[in-house]
Backbone as a chain_set.jsonl record, in Angstrom:
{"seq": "XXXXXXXXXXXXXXXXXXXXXXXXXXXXXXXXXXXXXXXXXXXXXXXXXXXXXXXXXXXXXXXXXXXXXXXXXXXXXXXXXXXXXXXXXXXXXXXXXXXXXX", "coords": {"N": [[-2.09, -12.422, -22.342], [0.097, -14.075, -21.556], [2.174, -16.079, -19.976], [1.611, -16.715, -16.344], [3.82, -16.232, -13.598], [4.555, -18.028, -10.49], [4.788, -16.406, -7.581], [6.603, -15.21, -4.543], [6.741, -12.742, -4.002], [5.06, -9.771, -4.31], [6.502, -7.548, -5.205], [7.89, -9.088, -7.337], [5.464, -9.752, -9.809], [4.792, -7.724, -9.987], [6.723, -6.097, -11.298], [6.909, -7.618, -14.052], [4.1, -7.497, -14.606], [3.094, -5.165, -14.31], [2.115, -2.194, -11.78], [-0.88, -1.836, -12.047], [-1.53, -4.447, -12.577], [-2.164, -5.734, -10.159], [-3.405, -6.159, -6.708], [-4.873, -4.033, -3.982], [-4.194, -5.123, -1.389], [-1.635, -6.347, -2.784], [0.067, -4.359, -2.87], [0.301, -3.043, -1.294], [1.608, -4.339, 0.549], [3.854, -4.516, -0.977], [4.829, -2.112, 0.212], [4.723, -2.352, 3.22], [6.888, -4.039, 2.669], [8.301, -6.058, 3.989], [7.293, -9.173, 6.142], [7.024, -10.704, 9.262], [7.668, -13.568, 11.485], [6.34, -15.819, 10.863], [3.915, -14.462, 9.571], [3.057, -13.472, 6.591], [3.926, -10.256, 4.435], [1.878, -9.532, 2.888], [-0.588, -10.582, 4.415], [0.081, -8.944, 6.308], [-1.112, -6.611, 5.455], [-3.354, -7.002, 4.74], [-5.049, -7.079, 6.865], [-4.574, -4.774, 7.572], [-6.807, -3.7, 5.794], [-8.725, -4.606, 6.411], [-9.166, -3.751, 8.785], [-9.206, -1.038, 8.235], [-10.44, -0.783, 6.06], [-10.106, 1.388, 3.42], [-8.508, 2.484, 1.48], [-8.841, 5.73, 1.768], [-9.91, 5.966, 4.355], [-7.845, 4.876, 5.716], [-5.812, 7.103, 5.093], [-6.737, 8.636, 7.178], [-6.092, 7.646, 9.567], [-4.558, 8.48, 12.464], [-1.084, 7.671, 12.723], [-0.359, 6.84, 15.262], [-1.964, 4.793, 15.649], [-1.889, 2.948, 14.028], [0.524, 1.502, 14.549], [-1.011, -0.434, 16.471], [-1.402, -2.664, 14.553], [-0.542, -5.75, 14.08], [2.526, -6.941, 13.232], [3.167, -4.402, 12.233], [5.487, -1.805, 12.21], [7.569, 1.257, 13.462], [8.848, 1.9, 11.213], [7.285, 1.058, 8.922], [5.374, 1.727, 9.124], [5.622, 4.714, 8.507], [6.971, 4.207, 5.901], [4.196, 3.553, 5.007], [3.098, 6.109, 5.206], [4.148, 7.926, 4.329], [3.609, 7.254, 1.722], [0.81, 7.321, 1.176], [0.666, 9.71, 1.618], [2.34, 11.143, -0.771], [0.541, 10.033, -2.777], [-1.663, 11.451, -2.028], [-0.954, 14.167, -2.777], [0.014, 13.74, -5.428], [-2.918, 13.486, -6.016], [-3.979, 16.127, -5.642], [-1.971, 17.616, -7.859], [-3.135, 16.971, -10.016], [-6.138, 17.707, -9.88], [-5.388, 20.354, -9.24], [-4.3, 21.192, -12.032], [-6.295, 20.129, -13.885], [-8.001, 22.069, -12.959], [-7.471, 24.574, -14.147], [-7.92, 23.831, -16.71], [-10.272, 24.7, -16.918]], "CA": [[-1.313, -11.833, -21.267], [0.888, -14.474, -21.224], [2.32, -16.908, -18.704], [1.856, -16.498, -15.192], [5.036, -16.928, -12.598], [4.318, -18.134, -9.167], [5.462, -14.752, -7.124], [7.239, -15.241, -3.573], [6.31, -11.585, -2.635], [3.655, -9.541, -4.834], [7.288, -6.982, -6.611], [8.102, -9.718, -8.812], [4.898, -9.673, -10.011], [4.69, -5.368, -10.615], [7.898, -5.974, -12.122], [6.686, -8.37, -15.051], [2.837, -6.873, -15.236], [3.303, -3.575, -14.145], [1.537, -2.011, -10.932], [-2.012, -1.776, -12.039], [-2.071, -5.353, -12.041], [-1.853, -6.133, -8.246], [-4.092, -5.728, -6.005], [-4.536, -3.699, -3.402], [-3.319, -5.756, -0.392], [-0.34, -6.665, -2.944], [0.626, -3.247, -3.212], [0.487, -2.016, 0.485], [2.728, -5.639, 0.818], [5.274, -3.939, -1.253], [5.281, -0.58, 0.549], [5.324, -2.853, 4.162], [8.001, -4.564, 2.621], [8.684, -7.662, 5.13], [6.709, -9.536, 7.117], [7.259, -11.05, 10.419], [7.849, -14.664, 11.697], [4.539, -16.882, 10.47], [3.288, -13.747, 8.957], [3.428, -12.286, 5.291], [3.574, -8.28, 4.661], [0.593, -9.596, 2.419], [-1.257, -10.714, 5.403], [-0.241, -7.679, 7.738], [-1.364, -5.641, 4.343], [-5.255, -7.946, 4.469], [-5.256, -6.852, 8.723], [-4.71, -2.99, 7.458], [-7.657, -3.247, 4.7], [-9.83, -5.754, 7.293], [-9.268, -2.739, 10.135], [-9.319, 0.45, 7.848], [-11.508, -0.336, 4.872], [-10.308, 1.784, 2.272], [-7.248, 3.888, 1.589], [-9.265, 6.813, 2.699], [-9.805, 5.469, 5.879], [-6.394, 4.757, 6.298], [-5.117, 7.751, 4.965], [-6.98, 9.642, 8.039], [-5.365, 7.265, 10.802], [-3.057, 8.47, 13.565], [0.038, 6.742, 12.933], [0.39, 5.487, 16.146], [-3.09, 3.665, 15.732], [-1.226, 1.755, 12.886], [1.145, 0.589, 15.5], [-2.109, -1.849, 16.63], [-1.684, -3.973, 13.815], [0.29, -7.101, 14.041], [3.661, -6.577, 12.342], [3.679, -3.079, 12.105], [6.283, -0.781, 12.999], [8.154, 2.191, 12.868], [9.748, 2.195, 10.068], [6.816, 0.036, 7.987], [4.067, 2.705, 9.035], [6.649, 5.808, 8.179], [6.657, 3.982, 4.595], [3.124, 3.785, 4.673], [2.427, 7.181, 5.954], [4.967, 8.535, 2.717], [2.846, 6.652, 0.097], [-0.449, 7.82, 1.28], [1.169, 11.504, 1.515], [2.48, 10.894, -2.383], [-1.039, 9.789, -3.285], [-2.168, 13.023, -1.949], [0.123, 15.077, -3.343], [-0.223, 13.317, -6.483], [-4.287, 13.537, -6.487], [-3.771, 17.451, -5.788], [-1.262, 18.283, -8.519], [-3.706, 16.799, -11.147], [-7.059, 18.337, -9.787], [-4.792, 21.765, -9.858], [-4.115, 20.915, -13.521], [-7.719, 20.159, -13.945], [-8.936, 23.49, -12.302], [-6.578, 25.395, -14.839], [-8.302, 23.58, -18.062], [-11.424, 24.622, -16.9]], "C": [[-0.065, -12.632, -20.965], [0.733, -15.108, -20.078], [2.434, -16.222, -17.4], [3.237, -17.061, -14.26], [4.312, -16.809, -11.389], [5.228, -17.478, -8.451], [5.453, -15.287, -5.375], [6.597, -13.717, -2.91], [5.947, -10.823, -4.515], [4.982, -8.404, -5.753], [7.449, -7.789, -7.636], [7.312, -9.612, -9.747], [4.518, -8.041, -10.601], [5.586, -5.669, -11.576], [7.44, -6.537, -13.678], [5.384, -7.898, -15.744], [2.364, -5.696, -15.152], [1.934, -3.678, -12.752], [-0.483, -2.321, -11.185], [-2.754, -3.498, -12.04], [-2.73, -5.992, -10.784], [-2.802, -5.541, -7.926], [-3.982, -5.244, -4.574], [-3.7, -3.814, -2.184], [-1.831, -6.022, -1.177], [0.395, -5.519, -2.825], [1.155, -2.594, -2.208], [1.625, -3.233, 0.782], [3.803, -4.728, 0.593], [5.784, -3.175, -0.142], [5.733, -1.175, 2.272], [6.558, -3.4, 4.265], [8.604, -5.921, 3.116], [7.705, -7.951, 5.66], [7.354, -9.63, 8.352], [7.005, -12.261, 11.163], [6.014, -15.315, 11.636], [3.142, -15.789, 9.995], [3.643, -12.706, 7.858], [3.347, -10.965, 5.221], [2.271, -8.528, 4.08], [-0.436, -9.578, 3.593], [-1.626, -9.481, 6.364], [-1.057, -6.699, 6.393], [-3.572, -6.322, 4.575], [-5.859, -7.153, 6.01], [-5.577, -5.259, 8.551], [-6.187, -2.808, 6.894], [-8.795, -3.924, 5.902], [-10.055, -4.206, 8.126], [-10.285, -1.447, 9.45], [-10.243, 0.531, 6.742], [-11.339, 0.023, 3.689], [-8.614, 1.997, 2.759], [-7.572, 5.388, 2.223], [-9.182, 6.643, 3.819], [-8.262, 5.655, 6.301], [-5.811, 6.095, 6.196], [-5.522, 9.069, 6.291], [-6.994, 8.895, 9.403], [-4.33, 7.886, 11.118], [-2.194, 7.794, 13.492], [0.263, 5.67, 14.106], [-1.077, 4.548, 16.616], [-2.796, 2.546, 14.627], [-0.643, 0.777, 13.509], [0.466, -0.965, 15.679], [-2.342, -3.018, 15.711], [-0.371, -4.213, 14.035], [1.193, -7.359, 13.277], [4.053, -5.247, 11.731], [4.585, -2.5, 12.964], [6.698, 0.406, 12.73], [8.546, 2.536, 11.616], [8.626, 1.725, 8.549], [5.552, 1.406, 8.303], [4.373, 4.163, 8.281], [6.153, 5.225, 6.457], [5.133, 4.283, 4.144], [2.381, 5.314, 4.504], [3.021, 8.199, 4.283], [3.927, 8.291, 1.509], [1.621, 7.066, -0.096], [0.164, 9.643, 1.44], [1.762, 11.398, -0.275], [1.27, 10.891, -3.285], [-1.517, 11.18, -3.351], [-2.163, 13.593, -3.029], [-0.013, 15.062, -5.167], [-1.622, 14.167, -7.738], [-4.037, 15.566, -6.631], [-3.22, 18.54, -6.979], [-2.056, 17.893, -10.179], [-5.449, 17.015, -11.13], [-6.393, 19.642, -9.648], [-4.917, 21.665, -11.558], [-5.606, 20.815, -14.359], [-8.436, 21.432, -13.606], [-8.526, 24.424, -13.558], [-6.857, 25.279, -16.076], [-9.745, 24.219, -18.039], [-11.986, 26.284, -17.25]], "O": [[0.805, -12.129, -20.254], [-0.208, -15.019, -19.29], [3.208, -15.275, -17.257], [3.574, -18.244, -14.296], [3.591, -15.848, -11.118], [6.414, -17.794, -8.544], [4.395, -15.728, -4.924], [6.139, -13.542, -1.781], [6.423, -11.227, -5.576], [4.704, -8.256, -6.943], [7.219, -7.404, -8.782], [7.87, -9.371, -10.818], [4.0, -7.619, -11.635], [5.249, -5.506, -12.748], [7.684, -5.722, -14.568], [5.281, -7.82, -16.969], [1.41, -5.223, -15.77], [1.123, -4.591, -12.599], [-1.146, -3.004, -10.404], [-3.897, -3.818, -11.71], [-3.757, -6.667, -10.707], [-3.228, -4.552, -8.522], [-3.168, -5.816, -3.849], [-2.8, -3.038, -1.861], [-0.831, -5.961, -0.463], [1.593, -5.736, -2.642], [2.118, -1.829, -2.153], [2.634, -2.815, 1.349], [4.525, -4.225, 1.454], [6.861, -3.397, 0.411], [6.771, -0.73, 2.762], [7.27, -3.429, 5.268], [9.341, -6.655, 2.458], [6.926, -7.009, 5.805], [8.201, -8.785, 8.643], [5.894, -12.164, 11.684], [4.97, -15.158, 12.269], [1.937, -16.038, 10.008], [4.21, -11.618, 7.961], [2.602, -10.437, 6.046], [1.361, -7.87, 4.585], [-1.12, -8.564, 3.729], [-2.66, -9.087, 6.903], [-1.781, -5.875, 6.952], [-4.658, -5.753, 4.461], [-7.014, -6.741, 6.117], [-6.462, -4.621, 9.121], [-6.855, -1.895, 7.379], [-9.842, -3.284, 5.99], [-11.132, -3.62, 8.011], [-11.393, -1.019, 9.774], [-10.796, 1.581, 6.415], [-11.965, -0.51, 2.772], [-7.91, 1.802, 3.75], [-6.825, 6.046, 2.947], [-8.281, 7.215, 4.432], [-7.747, 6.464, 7.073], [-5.216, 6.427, 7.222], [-4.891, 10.119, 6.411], [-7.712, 9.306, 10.314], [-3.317, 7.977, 10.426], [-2.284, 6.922, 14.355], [0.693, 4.518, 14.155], [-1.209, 3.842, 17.616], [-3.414, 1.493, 14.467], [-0.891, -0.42, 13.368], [0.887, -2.075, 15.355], [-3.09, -3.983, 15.868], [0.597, -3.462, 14.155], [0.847, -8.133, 12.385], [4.982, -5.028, 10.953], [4.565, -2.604, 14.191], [6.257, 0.849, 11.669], [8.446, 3.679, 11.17], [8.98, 1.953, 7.392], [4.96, 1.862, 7.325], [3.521, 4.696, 7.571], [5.182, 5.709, 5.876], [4.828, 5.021, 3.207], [1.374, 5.572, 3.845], [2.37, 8.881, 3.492], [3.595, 9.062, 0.609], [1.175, 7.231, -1.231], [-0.573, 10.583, 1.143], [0.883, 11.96, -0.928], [1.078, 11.586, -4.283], [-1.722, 11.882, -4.341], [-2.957, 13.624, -3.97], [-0.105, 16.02, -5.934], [-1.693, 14.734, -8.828], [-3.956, 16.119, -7.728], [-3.609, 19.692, -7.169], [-1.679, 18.378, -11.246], [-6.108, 16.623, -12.093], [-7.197, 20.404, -10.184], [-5.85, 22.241, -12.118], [-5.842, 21.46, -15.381], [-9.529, 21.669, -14.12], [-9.47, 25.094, -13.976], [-6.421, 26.128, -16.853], [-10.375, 24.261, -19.095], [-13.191, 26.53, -17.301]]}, "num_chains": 1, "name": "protein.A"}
């Protein structure tokens, strides 16, 4: 696999081993994007998975119960709220595709 680089924030890392490397908290990092003074997006990303559990879970929170975590905001839940609507969207357009082979 090659040499590892010591990664500042969890894109450099997608960038060099591609997404499926990373793990989940690195991934929701990305999509938070920033942290917030003495706290990584990784971290606020560990607080989401600690709270919510899964991606399911999460993906059937009220937005403004996202708010309640510790470096979330507007604009960082909005991202979130997109990526888990993509996912969807995603899962949908390839269980259609699946229904249609069948």
């Amino acid at each position: 696999m090659g040499e590892y680089k010591s990664w500042i924030h969890p894109g450099g890392k997608l960038r060099e081993l591609g997404p499926r490397e990373l793990e989940l908290r690195e991934l929701l990092a990305i999509i938070i994007g920033t942290g917030q003074k003495g706290r990584s997006a990784e971290q606020i990303a560990d607080d989401l998975l600690k709270v919510h559990g899964s991606l399911e879970n999460l993906s059937n929170v009220p937005l403004a119960k996202l708010l309640e975590i510790k470096g979330l905001g507007d604009v960082k839940i909005t991202r979130i709220a997109a990526a888990l609507e993509l996912a969807r969207r995603t899962t949908e357009e390839i269980m259609l595709r699946y229904e249609k082979k069948i």
